[in-house]
Biopython code that builds the backbone (N, CA, C, O; Angstrom):
import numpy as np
from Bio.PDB.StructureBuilder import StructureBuilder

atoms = [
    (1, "UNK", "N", (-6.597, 13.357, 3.601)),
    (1, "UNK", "CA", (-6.032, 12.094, 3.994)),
    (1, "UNK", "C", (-4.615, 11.945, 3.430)),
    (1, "UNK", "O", (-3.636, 11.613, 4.098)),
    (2, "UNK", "N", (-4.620, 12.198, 2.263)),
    (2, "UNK", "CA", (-3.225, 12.208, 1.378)),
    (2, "UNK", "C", (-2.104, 13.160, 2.550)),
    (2, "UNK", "O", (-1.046, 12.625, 2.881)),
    (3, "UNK", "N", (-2.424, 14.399, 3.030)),
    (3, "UNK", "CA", (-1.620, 14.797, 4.144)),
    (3, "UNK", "C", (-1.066, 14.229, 5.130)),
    (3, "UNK", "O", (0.057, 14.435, 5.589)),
    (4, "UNK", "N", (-2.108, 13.274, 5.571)),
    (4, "UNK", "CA", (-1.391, 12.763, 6.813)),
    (4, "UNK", "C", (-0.667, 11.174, 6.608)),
    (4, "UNK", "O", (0.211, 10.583, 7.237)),
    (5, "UNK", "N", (-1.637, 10.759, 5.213)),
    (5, "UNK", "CA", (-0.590, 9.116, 5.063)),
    (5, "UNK", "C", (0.464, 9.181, 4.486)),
    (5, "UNK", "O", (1.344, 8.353, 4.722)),
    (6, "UNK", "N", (0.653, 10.287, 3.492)),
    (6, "UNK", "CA", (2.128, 9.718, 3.075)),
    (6, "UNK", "C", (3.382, 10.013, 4.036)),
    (6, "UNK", "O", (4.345, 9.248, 4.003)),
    (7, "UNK", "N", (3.364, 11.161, 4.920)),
    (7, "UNK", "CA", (4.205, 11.428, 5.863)),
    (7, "UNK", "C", (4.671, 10.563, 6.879)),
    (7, "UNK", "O", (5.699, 10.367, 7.527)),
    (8, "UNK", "N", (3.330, 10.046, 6.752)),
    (8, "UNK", "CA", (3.743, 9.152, 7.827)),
    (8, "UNK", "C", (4.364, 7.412, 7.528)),
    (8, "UNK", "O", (4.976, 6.488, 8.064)),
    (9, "UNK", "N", (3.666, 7.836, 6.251)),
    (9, "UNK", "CA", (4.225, 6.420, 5.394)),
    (9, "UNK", "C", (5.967, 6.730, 5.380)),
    (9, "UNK", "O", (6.804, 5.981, 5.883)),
    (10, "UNK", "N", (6.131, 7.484, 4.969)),
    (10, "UNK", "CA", (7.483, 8.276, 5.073)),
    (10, "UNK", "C", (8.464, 7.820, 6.457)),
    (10, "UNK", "O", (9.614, 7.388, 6.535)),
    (11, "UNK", "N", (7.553, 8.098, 7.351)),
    (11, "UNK", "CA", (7.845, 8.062, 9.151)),
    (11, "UNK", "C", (8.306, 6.868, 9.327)),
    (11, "UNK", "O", (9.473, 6.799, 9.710)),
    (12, "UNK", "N", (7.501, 5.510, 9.092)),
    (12, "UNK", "CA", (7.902, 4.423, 8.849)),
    (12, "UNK", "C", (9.101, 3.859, 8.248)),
    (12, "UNK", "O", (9.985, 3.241, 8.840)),
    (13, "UNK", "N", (9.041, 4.117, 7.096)),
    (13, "UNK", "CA", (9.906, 3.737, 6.297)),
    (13, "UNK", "C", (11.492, 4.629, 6.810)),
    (13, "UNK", "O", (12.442, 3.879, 7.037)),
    (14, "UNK", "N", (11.607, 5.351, 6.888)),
    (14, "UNK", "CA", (13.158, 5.974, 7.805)),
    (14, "UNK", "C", (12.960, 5.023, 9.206)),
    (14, "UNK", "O", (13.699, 4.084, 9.504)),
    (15, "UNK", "N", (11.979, 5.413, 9.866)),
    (15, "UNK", "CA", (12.516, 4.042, 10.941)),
    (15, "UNK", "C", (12.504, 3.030, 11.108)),
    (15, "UNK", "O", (12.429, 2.465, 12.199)),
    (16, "UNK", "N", (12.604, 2.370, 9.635)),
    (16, "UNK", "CA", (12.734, 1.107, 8.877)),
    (16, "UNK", "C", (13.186, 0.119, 8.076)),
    (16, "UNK", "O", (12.852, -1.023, 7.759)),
    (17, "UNK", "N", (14.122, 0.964, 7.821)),
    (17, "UNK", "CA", (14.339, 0.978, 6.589)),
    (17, "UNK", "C", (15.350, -0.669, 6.430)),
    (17, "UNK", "O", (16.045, -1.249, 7.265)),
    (18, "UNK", "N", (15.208, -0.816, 5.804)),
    (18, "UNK", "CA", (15.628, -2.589, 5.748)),
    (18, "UNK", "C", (14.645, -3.561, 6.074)),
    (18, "UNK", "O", (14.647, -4.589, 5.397)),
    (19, "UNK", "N", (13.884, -3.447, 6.897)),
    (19, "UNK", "CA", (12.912, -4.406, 7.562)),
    (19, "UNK", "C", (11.818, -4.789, 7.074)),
    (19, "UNK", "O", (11.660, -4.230, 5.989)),
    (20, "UNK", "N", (10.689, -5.694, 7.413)),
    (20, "UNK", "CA", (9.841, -6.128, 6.717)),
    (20, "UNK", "C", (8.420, -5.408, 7.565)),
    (20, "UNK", "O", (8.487, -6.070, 8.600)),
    (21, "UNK", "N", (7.920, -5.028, 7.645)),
    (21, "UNK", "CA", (6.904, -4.134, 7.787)),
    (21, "UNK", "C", (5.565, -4.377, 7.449)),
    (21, "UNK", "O", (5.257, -4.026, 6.309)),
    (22, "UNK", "N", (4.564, -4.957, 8.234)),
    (22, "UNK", "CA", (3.618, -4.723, 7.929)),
    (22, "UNK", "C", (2.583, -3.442, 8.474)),
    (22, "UNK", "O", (2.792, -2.889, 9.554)),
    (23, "UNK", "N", (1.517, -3.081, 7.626)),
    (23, "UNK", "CA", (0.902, -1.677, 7.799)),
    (23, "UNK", "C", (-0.579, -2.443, 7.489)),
    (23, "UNK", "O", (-0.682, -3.309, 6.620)),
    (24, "UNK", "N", (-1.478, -2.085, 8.160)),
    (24, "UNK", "CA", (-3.128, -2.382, 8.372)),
    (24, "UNK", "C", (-3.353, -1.728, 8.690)),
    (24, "UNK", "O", (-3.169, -1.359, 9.850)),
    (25, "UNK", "N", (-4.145, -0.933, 7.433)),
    (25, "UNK", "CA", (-5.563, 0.153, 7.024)),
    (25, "UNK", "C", (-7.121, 0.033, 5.897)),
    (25, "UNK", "O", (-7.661, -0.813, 5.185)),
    (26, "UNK", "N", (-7.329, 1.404, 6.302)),
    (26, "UNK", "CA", (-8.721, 1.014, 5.310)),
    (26, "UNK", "C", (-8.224, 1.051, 4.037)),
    (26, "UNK", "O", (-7.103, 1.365, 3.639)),
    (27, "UNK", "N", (-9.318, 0.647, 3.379)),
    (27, "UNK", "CA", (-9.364, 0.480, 1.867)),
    (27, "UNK", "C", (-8.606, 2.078, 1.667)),
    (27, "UNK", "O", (-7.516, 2.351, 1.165)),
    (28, "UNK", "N", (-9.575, 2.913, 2.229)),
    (28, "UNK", "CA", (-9.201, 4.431, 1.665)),
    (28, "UNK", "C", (-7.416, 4.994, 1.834)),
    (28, "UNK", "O", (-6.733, 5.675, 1.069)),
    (29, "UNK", "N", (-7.142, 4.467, 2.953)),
    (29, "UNK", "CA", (-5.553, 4.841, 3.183)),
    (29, "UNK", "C", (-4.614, 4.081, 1.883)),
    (29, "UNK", "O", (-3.760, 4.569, 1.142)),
    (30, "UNK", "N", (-5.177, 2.691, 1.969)),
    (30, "UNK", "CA", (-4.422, 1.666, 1.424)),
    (30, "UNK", "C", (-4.172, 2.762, 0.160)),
    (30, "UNK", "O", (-3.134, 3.424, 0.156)),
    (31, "UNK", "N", (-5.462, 2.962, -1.214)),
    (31, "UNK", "CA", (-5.436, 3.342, -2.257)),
    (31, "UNK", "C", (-4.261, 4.458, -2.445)),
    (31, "UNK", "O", (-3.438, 4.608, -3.348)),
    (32, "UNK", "N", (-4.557, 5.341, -0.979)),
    (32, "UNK", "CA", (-3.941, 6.956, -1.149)),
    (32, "UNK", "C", (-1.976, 6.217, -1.114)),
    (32, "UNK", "O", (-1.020, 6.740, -1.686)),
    (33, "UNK", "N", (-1.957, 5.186, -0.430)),
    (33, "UNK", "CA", (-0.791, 4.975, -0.165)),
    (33, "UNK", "C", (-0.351, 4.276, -1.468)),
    (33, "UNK", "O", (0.762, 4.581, -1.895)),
    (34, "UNK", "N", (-1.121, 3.333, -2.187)),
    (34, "UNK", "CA", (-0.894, 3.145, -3.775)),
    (34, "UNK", "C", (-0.243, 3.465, -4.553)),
    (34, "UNK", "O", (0.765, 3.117, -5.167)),
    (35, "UNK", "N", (-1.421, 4.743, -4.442)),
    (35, "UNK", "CA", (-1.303, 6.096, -5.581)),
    (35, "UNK", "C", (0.192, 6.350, -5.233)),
    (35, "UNK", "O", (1.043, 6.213, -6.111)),
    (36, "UNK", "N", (0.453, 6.638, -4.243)),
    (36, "UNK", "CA", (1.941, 7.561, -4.290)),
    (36, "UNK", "C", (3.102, 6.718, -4.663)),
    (36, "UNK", "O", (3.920, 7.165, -5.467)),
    (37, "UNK", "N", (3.262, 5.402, -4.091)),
    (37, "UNK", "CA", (3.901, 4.271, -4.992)),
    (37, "UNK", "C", (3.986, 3.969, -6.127)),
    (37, "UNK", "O", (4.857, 3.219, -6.568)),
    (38, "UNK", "N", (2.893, 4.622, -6.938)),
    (38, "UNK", "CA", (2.860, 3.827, -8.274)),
    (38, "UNK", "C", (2.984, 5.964, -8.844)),
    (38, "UNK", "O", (2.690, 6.394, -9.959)),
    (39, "UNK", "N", (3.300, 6.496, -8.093)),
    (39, "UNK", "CA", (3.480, 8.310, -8.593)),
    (39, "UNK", "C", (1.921, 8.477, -9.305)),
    (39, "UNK", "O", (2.050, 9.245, -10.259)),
    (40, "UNK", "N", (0.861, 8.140, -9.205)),
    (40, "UNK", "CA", (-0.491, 8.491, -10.010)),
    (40, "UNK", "C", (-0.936, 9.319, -9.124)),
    (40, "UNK", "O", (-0.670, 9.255, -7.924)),
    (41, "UNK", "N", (-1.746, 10.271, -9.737)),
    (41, "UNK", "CA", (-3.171, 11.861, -9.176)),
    (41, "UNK", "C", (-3.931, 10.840, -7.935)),
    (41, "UNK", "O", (-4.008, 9.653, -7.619)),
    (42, "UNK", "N", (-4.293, 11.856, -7.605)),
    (42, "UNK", "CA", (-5.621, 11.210, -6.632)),
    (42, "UNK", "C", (-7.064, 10.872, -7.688)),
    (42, "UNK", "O", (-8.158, 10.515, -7.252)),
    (43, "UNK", "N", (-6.784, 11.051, -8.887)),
    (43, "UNK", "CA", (-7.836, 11.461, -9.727)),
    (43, "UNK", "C", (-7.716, 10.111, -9.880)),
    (43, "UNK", "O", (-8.850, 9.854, -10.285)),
    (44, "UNK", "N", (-6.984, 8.788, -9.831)),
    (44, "UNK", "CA", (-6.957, 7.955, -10.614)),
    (44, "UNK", "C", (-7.663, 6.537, -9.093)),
    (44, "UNK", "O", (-7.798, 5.319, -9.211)),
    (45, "UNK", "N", (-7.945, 7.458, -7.842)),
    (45, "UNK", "CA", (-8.265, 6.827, -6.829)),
    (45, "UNK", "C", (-9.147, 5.446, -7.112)),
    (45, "UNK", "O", (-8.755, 4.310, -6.850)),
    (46, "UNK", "N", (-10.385, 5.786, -7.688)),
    (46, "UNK", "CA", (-11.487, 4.849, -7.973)),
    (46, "UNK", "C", (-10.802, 3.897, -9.054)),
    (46, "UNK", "O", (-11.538, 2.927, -9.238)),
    (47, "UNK", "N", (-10.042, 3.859, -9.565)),
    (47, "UNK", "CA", (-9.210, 2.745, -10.331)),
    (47, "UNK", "C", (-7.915, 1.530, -9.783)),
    (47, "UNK", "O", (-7.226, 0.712, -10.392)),
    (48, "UNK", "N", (-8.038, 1.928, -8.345)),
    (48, "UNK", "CA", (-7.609, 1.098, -7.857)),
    (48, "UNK", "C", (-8.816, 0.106, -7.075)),
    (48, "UNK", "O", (-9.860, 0.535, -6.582)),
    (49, "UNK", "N", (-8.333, -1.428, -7.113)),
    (49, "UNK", "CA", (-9.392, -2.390, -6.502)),
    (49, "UNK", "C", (-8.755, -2.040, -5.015)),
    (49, "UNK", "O", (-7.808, -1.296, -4.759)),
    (50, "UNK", "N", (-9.844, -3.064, -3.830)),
    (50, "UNK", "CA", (-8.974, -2.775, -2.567)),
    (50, "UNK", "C", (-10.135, -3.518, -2.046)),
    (50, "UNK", "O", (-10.948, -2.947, -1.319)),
    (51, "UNK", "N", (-10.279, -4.933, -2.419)),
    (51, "UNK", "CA", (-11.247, -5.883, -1.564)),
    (51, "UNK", "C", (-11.501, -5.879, -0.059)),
    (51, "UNK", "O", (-10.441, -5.756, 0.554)),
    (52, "UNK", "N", (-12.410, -5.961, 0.609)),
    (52, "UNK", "CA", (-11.734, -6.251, 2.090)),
    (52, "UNK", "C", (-11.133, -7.713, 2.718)),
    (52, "UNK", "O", (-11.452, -8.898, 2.626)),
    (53, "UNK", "N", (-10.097, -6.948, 3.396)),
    (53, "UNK", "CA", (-9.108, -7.856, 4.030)),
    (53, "UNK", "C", (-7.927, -8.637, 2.850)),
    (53, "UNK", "O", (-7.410, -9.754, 2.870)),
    (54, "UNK", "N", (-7.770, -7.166, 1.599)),
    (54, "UNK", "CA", (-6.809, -7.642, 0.685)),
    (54, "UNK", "C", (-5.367, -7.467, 0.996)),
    (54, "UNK", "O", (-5.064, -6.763, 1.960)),
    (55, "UNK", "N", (-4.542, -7.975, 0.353)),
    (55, "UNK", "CA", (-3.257, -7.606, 0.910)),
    (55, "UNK", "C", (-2.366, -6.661, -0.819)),
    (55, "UNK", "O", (-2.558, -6.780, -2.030)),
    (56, "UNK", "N", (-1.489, -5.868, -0.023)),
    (56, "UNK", "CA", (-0.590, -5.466, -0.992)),
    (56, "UNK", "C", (0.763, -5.720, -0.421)),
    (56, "UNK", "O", (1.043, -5.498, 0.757)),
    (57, "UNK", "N", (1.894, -6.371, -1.633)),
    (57, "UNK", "CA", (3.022, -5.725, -1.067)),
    (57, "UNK", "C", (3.768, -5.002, -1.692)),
    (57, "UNK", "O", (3.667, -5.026, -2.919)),
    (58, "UNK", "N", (4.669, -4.204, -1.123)),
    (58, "UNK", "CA", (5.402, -3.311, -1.498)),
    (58, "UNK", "C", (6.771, -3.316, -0.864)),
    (58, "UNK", "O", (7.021, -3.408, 0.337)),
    (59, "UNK", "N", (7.713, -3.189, -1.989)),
    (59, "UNK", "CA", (9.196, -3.489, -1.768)),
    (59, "UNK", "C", (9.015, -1.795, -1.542)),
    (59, "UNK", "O", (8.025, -1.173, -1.926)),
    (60, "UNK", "N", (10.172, -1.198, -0.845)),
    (60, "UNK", "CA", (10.844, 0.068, -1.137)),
    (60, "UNK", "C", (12.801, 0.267, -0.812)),
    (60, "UNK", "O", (13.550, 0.035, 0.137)),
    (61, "UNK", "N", (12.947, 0.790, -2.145)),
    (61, "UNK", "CA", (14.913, 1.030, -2.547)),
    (61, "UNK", "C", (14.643, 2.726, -1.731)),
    (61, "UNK", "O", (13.686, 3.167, -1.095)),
    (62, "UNK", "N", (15.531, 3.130, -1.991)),
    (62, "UNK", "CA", (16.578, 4.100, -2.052)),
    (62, "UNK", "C", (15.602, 5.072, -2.939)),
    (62, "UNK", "O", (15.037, 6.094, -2.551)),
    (63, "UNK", "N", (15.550, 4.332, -4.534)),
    (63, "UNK", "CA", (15.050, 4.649, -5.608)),
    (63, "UNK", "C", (13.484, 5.024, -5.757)),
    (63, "UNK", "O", (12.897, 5.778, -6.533)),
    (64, "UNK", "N", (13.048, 4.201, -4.711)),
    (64, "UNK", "CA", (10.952, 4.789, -4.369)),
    (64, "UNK", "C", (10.851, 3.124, -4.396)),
    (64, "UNK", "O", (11.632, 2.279, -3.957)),
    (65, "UNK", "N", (9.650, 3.001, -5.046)),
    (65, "UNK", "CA", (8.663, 1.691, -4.249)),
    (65, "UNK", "C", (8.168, 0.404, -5.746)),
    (65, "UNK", "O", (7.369, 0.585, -6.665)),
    (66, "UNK", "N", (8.855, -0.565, -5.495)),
    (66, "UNK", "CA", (7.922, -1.363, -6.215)),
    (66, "UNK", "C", (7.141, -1.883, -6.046)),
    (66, "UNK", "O", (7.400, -2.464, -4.992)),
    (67, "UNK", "N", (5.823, -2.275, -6.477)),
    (67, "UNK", "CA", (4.607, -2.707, -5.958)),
    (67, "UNK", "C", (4.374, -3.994, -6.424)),
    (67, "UNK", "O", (3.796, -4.181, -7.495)),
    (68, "UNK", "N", (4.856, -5.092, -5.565)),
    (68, "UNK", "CA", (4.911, -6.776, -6.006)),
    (68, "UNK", "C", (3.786, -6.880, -6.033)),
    (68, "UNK", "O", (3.499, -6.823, -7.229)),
    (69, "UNK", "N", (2.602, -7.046, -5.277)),
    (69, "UNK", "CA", (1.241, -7.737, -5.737)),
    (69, "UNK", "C", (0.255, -6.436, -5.551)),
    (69, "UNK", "O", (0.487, -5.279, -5.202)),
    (70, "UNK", "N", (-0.984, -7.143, -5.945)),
    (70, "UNK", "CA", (-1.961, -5.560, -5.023)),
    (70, "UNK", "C", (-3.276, -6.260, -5.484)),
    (70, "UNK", "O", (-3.660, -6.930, -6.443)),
    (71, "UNK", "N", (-3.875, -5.661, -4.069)),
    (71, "UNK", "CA", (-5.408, -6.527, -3.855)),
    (71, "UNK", "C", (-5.596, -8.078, -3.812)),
    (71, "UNK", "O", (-6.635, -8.700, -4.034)),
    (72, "UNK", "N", (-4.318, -8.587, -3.465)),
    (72, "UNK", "CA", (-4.375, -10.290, -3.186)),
    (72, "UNK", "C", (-5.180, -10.319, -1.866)),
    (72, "UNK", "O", (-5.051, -9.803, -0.756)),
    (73, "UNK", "N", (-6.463, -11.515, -2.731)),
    (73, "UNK", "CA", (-7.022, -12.182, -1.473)),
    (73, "UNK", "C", (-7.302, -13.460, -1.906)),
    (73, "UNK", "O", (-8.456, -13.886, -1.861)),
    (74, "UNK", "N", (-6.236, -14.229, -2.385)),
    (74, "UNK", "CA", (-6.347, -15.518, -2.411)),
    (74, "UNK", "C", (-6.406, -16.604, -1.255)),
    (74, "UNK", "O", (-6.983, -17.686, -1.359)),
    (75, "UNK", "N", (-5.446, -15.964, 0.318)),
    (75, "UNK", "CA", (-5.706, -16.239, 1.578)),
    (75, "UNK", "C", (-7.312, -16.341, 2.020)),
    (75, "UNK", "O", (-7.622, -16.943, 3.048)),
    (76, "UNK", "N", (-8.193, -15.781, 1.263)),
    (76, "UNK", "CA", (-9.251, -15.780, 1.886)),
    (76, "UNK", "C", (-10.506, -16.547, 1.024)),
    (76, "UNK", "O", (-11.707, -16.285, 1.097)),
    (77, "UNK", "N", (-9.971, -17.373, 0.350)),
    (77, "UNK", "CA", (-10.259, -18.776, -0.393)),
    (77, "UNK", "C", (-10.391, -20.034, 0.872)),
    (77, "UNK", "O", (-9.411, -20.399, 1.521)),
    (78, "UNK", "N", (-11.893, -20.636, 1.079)),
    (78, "UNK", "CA", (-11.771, -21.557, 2.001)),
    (78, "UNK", "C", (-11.123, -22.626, 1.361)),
    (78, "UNK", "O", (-11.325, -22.962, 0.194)),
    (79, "UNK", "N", (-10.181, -23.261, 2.305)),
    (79, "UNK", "CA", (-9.823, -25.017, 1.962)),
    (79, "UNK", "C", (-10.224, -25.801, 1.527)),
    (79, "UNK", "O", (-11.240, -26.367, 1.930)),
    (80, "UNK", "N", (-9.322, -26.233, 0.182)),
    (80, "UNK", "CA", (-10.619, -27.721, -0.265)),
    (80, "UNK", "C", (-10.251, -28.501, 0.464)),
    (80, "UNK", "O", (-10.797, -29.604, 0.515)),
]
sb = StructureBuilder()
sb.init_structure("model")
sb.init_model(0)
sb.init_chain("A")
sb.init_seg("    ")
for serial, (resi, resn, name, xyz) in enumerate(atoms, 1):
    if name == "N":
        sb.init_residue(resn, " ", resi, " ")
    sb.init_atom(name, np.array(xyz, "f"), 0.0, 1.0, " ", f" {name:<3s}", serial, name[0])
structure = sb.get_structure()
């Protein structure tokens, strides 16, 4: 999996670059796409949370990726 998401995460981001971007996947992509943001092994996979229907965001420079939130699902709190 790591083969085919970061490339393509890659793919995106060049034909993107400035823009605001959203990306919807599984838990499993989300993590692999994480990992490479935050530079950690695949070994460290099961240490990331990844609720369903959580959100992450992620800034990306020039420089690689900062990772503003991760696993927010406060959206999915009913209304008082």
């Amino acid at each position: 999996m790591l083969a085919r998401t970061v490339p393509a995460l890659r793919d995106v981001i060049r034909r993107h670059l400035g823009d605001t971007v959203v990306l919807v996947g599984h838990d499993s992509v989300n993590r692999v796409i994480l990992l490479h943001a935050l530079d950690l092994p695949l070994s460290r996979y099961w240490r990331l949370g990844q609720a369903p229907c959580a959100i992450n965001e992620l800034d990306f420079s020039g420089d690689g990726f900062v990772v503003v939130s991760l696993n927010e699902t406060s959206h999915l709190t009913p209304a008082a």
